[in-house]
C-alpha positions as CSV (number, residue, x, y, z in Angstrom):
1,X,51.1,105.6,10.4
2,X,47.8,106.9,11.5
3,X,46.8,108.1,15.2
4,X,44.0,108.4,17.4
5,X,43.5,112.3,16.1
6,X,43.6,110.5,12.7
7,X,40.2,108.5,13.5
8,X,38.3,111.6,15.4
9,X,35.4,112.8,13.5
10,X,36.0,115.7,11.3
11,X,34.3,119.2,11.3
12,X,33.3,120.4,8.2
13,X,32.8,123.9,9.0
14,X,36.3,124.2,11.2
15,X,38.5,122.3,9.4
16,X,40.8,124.2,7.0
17,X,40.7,122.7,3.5
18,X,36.9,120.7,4.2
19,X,34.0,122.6,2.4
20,X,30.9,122.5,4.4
21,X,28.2,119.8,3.0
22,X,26.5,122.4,1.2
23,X,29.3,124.0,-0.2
24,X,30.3,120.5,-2.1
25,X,29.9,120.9,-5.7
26,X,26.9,119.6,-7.4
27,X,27.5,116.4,-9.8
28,X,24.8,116.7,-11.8
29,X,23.1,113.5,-13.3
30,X,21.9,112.3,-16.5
31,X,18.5,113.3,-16.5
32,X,19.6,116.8,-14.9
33,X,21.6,117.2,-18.7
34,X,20.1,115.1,-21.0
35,X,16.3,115.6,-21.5
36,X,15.7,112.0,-23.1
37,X,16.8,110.6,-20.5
38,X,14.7,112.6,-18.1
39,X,11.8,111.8,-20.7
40,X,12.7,108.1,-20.4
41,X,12.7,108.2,-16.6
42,X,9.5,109.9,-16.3
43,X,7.9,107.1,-18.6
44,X,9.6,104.3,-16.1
45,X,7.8,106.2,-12.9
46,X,4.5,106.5,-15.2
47,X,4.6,102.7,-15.7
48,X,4.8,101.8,-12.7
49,X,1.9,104.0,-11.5
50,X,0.0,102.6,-14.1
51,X,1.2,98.7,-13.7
52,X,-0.1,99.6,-10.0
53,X,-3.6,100.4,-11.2
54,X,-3.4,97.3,-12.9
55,X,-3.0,95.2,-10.0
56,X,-5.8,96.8,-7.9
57,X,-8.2,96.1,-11.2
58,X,-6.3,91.8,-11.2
59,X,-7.5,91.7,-7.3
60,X,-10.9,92.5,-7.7
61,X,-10.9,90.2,-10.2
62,X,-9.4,87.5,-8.3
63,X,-11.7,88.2,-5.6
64,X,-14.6,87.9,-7.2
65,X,-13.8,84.9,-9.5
66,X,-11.2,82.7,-7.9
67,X,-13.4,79.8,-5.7
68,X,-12.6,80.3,-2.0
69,X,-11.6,76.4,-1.4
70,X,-9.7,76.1,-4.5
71,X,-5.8,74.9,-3.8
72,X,-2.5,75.4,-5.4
73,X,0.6,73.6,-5.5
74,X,3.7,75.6,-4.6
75,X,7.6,74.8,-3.9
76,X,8.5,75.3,-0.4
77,X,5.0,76.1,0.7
78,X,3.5,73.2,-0.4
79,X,-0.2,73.6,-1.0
80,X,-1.2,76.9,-0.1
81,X,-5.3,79.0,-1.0
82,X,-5.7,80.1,-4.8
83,X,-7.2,83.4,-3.3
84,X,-5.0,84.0,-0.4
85,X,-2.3,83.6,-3.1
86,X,-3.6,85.8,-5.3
87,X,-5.1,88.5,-3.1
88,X,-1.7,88.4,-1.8
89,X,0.4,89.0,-4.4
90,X,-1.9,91.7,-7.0
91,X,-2.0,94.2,-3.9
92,X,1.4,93.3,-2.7
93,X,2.8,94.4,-5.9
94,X,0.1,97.5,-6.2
95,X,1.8,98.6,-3.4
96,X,5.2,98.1,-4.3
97,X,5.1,99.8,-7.1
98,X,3.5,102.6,-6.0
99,X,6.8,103.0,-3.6
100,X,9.0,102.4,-6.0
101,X,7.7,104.8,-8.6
102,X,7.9,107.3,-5.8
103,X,12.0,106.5,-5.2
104,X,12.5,106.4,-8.8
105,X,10.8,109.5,-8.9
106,X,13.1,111.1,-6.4
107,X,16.3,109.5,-7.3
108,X,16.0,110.5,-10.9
109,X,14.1,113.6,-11.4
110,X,13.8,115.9,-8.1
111,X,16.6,118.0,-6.9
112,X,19.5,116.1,-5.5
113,X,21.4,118.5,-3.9
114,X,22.1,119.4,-0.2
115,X,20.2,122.1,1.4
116,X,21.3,123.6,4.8
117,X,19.0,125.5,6.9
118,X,20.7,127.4,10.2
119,X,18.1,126.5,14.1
120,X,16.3,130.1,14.5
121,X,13.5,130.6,17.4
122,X,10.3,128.9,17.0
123,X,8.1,131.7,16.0
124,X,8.9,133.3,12.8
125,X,9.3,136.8,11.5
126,X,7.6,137.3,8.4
127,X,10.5,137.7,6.2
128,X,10.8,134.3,7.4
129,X,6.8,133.3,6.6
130,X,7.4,134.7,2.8
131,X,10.7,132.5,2.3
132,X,9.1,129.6,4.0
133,X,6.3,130.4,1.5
134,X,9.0,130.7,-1.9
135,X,10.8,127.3,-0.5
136,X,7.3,125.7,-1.1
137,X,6.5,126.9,-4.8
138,X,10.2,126.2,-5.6
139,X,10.0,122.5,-4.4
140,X,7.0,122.2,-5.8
141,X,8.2,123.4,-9.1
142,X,11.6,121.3,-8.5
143,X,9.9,118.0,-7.6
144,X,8.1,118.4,-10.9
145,X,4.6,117.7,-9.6
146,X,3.3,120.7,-11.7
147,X,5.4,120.0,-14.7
148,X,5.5,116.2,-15.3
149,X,1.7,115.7,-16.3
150,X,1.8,112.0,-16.7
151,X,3.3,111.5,-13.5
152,X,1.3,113.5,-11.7
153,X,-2.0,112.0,-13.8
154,X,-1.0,108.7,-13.2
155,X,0.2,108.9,-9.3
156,X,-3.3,110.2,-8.5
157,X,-5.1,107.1,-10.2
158,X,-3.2,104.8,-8.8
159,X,-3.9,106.1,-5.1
160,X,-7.1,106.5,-6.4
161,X,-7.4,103.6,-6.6
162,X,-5.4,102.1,-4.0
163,X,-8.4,101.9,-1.1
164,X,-10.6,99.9,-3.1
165,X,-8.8,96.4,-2.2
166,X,-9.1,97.6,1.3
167,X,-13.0,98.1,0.8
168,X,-13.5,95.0,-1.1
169,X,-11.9,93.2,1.8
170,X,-14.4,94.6,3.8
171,X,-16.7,91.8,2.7
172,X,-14.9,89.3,4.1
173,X,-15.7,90.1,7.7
174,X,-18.9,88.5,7.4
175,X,-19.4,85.3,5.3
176,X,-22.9,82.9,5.7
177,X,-24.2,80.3,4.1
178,X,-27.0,81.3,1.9
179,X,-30.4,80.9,4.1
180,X,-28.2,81.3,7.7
181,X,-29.3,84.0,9.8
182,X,-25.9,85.8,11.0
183,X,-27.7,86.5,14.9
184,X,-28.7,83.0,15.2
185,X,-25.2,81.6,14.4
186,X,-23.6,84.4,17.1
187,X,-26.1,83.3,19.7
188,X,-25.4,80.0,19.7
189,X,-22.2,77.4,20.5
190,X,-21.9,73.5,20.0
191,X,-23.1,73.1,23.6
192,X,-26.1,71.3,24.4
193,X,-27.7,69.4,27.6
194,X,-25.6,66.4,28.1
195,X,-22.6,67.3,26.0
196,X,-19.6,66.0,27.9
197,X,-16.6,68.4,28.9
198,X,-13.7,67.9,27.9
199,X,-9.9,69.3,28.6
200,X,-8.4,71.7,25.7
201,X,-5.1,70.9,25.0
202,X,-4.3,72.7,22.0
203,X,-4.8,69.7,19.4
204,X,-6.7,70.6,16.6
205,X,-6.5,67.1,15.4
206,X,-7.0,63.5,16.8
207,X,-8.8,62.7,19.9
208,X,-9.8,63.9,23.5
209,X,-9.5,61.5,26.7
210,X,-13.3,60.7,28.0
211,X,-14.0,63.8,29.9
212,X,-13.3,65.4,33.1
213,X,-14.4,64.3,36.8
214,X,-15.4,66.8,39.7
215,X,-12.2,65.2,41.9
216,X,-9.7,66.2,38.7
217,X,-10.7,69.7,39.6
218,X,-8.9,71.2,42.7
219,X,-10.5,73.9,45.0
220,X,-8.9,77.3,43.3
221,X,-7.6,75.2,39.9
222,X,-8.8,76.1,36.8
223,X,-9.2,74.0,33.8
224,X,-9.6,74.8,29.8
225,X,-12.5,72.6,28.4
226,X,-13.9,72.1,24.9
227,X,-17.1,69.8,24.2
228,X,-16.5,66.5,23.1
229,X,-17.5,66.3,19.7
230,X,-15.8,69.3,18.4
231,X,-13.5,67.5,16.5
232,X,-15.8,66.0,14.1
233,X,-18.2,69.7,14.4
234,X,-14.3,70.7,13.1
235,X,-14.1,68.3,10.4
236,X,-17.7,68.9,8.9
237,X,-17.4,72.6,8.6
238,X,-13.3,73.2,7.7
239,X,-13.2,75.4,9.8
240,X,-12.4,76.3,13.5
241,X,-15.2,79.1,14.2
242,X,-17.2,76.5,16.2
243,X,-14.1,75.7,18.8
244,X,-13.5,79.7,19.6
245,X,-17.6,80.0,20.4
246,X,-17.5,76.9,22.8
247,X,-14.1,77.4,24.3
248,X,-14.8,77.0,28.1
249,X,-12.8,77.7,31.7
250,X,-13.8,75.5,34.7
251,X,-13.0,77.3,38.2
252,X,-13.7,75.3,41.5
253,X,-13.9,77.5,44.8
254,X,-15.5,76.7,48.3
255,X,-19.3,76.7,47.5
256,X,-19.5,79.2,50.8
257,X,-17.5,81.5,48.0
258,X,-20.0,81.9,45.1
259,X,-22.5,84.7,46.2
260,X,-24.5,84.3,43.1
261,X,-25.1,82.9,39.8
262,X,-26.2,83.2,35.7
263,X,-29.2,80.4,36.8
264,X,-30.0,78.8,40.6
265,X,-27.6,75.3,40.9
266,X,-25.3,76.2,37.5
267,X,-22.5,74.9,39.6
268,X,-21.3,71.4,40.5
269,X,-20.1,71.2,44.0
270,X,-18.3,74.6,43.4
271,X,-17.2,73.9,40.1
272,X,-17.8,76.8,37.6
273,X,-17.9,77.2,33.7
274,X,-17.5,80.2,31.8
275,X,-17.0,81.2,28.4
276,X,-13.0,81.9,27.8
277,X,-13.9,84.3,25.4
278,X,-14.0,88.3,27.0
279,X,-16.7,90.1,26.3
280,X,-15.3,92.9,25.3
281,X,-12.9,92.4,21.5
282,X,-13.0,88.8,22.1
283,X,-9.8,87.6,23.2
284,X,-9.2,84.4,25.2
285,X,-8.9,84.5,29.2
286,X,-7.1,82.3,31.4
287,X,-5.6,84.5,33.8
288,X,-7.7,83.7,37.1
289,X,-6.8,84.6,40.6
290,X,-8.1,82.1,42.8
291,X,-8.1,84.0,46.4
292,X,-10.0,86.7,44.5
293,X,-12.1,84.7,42.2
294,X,-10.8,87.5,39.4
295,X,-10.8,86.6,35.9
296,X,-8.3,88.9,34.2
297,X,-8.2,89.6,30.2
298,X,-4.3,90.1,28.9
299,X,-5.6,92.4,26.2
300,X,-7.3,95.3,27.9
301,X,-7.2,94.5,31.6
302,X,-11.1,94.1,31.7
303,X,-11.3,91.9,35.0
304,X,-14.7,89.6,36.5
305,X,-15.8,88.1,39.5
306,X,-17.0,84.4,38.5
307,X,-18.0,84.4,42.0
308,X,-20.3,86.5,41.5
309,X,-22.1,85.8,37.9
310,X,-18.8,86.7,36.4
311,X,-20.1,90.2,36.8
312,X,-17.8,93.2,35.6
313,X,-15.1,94.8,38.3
314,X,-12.9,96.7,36.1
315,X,-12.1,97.7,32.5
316,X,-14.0,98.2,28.7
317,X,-16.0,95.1,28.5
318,X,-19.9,95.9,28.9
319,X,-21.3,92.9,29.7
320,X,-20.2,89.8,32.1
321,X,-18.8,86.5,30.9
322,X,-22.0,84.0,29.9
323,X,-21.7,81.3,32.3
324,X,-22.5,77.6,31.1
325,X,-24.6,75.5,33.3
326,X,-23.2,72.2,34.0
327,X,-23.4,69.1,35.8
328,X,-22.6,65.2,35.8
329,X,-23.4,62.4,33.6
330,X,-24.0,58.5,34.9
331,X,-20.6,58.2,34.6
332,X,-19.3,61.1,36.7
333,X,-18.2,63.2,34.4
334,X,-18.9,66.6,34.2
335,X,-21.2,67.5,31.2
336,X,-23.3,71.0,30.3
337,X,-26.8,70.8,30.8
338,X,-27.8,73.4,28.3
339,X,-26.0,75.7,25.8
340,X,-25.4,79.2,27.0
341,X,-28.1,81.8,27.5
342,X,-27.0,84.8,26.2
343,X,-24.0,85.1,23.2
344,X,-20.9,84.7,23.6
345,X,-17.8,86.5,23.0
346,X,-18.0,90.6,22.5
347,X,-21.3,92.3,21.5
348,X,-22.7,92.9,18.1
349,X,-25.2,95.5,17.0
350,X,-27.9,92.7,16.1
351,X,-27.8,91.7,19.8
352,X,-31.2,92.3,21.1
């Protein structure tokens, strides 16, 4: 029967009969005593460094051949990008088999046995500095680094040529139409004088109600809006780069409240539109306090006054939030009465 002293942890080092760890005699594997083996497992950690280089040379194929819009047909995830497929899966395995040829290459060829070093002082005595110095040429000899050539040869191509996926990718941060001038299409959104405003509930699909009335809007309430047609702007482009640029926040506040503007009158009986896009890395604001008039980003606390031409009060962002002019249509319902005057979102370096 056993007892609670049974079940205690043991000490190696007090414990008559227990050797300590590194005392434990050595079991030495196959490739420690058999040099074919070794050979063989040297060849397996080669390969896969090599299969790695492969893969980097198989994405920037499929990069540069595979048609961006083409479609595949997969189980479980249904139709899915050719390219985002195979992007995905030539530098998922270049990496994988970069790690693995790393563990293979410890499991099988460097030293496995324990090695116990007793806490001393921080600084050193150089006795100390010259073994520190021989424990570093012996593992370097141990791990083989020196002696297994076509390991070695073959680990520095592959992470040679690891990074050029990542460069190549590079290219994709910036994608026009041939004949579209990259500053024009950051300048300007999908507003235009007499758009109608809409509320943004999250659909990506289907259709918006008619628009939004000055009486919907209470005094401190603050309202996501979209333009009306983005849907079908949506539709004709595949895309949803259109929506982010004209993604809008209504505020209503006392008109006593708003010491200035963007433009004289871009208000509607207190009623205020700004971009929901902060200036600063882009990400979307709806965080507004409405005794304050403080529009707060979650991302990096860079906080604006939209009573007071959304001006900067605190945090990274360089430049205030553009504020849309607005107004109402026949119908009463709010509409913009121009796109914005200055870009939108965070700056770029072809912003004059």
């Amino acid at each position: 029967m056993s007892t609670d002293k049974d079940l205690l942890p043991v000490d190696p080092h007090n414990e008559p009969g227990h050797l300590p760890i590194a005392d434990i005699p050595h079991t030495p594997r196959v490739t420690d005593t058999d040099p074919k083996a070794a050979r063989r497992a040297e060849r397996q950690v080669a390969s896969m460094f090599l299969l790695s280089m492969v893969f980097v040379v198989l994405f920037v194929v499929a990069f540069v051949t595979i048609d961006k819009s083409a479609v595949v047909y997969i189980p479980v995830l249904g139709v899915v990008g050719a390219s985002q497929i195979a992007l995905g899966f030539t530098f998922g395995m270049a990496i994988l088999l970069i790690g693995t040829g790393a563990i293979q290459w410890a499991k099988k060829l460097m030293p496995d046995v324990e090695v116990v070093q007793e806490r001393h002082s921080m600084a050193s005595t150089p006795k100390e500095d010259e073994e520190a110095k021989a424990d570093y040429e012996r593992g370097k000899e141990e791990s083989g680094f020196a002696r297994y050539t076509i390991i070695r040869r073959t680990l520095i191509g592959a992470l040679a040529l690891f990074p050029i996926p990542l460069v190549i990718m590079l290219r994709d941060l910036w994608q026009t139409p041939p004949g579209e001038n990259p500053v024009e299409l950051l300048s300007t959104t999908a507003w235009r004088d007499g758009l109608r405003i809409v509320p943004d509930t999250g659909e990506t699909t289907g259709e918006f109600v008619k628009g939004i009335r000055p009486e919907d809007i209470p005094v401190g309430g603050l309202v996501s809006a979209l333009p009306i047609d983005i849907m079908e702007i949506q539709k004709a482009e595949h895309n949803l780069n259109a929506r982010g640029k004209a993604a809008i926040i209504l505020v209503r506040m006392d008109p006593s409240e708003i010491r200035s503007q963007q433009g004289e009158g871009w208000d509607y009986q207190g009623i205020l539109a700004y971009s929901k896009i902060c200036t600063h890395v882009g990400c979307p604001i709806a965080l507004y306090e409405h005794r304050t008039h403080h529009l707060l980003c979650p991302c990096h606390q860079s906080t604006f006054d939209l009573a007071d031409s959304g001006d900067v009060i605190f945090g990274p962002a360089a430049r205030r939030m553009p504020q849309l002019p607005i107004g109402v249509d026949e119908e009463g319902f709010l509409v913009a009465k121009s796109d914005f005057q200055q870009p939108v979102g965070p700056s770029f370096w072809e912003r004059g």
